[in-house]
C-alpha positions in Angstrom: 0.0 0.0 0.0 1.6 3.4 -0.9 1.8 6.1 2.1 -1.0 8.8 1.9 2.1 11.7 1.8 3.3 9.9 -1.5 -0.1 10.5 -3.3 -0.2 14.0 -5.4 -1.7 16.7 -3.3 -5.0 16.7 -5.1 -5.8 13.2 -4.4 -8.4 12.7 -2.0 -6.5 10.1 0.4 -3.6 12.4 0.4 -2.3 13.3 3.9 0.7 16.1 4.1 3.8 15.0 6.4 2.9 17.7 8.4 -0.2 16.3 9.3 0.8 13.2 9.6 3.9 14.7 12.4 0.8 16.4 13.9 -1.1 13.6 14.4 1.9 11.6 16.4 2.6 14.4 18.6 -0.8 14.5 19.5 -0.7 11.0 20.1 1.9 11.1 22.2 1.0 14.2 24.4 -2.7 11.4 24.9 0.0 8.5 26.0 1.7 10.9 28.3 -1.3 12.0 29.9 -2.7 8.3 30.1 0.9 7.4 32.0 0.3 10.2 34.8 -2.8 8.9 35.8 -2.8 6.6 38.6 -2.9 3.3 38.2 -6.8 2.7 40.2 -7.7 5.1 37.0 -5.8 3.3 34.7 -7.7 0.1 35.3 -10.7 1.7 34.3 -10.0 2.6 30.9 -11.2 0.2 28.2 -7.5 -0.4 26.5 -6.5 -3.6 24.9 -3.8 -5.5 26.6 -0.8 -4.4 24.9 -1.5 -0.9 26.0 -1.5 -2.0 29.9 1.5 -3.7 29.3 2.9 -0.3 27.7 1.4 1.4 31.3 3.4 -0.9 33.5 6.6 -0.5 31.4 6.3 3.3 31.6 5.6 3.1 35.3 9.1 1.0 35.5 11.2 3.4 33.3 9.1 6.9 34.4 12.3 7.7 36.0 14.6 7.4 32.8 14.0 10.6 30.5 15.0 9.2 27.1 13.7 6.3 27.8 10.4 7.4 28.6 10.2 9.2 25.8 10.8 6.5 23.5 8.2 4.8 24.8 5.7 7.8 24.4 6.8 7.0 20.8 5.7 3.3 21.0 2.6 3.9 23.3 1.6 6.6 20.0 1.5 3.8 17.9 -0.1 1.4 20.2 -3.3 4.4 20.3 -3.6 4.3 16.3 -5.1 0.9 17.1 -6.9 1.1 20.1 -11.1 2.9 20.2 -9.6 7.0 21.1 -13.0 8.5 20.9 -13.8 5.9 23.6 -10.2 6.2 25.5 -10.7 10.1 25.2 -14.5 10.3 26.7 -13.2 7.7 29.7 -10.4 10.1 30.1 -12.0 13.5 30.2 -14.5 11.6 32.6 -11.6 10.6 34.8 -10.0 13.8 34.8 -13.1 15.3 35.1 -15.5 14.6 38.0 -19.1 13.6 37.7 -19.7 16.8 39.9 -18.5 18.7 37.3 -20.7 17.8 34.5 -23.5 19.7 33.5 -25.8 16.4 33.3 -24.9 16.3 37.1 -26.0 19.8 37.8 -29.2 19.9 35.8 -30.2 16.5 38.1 -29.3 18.4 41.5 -31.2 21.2 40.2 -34.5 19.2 39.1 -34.0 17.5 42.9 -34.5 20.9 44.2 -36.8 22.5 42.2 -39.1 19.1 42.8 -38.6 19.4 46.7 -39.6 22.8 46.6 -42.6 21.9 45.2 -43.8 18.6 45.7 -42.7 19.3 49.9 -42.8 16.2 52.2 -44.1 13.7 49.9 -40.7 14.4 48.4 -38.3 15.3 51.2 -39.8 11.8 52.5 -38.3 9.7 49.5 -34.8 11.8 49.5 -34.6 10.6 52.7 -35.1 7.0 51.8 -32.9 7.1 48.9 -30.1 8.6 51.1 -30.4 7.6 54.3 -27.6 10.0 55.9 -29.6 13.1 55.0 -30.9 15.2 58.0 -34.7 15.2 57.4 -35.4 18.9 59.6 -32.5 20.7 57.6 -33.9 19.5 54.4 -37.2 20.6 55.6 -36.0 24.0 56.5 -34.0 24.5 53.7 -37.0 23.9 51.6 -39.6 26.1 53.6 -36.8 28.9 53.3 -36.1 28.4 50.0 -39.8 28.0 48.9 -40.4 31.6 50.8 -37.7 33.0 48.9 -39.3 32.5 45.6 -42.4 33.5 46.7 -40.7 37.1 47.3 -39.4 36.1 43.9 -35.8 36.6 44.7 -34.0 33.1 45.2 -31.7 33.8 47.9 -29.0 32.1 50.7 -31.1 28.9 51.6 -32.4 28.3 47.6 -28.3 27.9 47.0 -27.5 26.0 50.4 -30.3 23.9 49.2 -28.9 23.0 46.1 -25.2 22.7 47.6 -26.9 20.2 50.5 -28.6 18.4 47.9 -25.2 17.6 45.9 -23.5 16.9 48.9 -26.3 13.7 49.0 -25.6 13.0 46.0 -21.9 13.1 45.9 -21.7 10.8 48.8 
């Protein structure tokens, strides 16, 4: 098979070296990030393995430069075969916290909003769901926060409310 940087430019599988250089070095900046995760998060990427191999030789030479980078060089080429929109997403995830994510913040927010609302019929199964939540600071974070948007001006206990309520849900 001829390389893609051998085709004429105006080929449509032609790929410039500089794209190609551009695609490696991004590689390897992914492999390096991969090796400075711990090993607990390590274990809970989906990687074929050859690539945990390549983790547990990198964790072995980490403190030998050169060699390190060398193998930033192999562990590039072990990524061109491996899934890396999959190995990206459990990355970003890993690096960044479910509290973080919006889909996290939109279902602490629904929680609240529904509490304020619905009252103890609801305060009673957020309770039951998490046990270790104190059932007379929910309730007066709710009556607080319900009077507050009666005056129509969500105040303090409409945000503690919605800090207490990811606090459950965090834990």
């Amino acid at each position: 098979m001829t390389k893609p940087y051998y085709l004429m430019p105006d080929d449509e599988n032609y790929i410039s070296k500089t794209d190609i250089k551009k695609e490696v070095k991004e590689l390897q900046e992914f492999a390096t990030n991969l090796v400075a995760l711990g090993k607990s998060q390590r274990a809970k990427l989906t990687a074929s393995d050859e690539l945990r191999d390549a983790f547990l030789l990198a964790d072995k030479i980490r403190t030998k430069p050169d060699a390190l980078r060398r193998h930033m060089q192999f562990m590039a080429k072990l990524l061109k075969d491996e899934d890396l929109d999959a190995l990206r997403t459990e990355y970003r995830n890993i690096k960044n916290p479910v509290q973080k994510s919006e889909k996290f913040i939109k279902q602490v927010e629904d929680l609240r909003d529904t509490l304020i609302k619905e009252g103890d019929a609801a305060i009673n199964s957020l309770i039951e769901k998490y046990p270790n939540a104190e059932r007379q600071k929910v309730r007066q974070l709710v009556r607080q926060a319900k009077k507050e948007l009666e005056k129509e001006k969500p105040g303090k206990n409409y945000k503690e409310l919605f800090q207490y309520v990811k606090t459950l849900l965090v834990s």
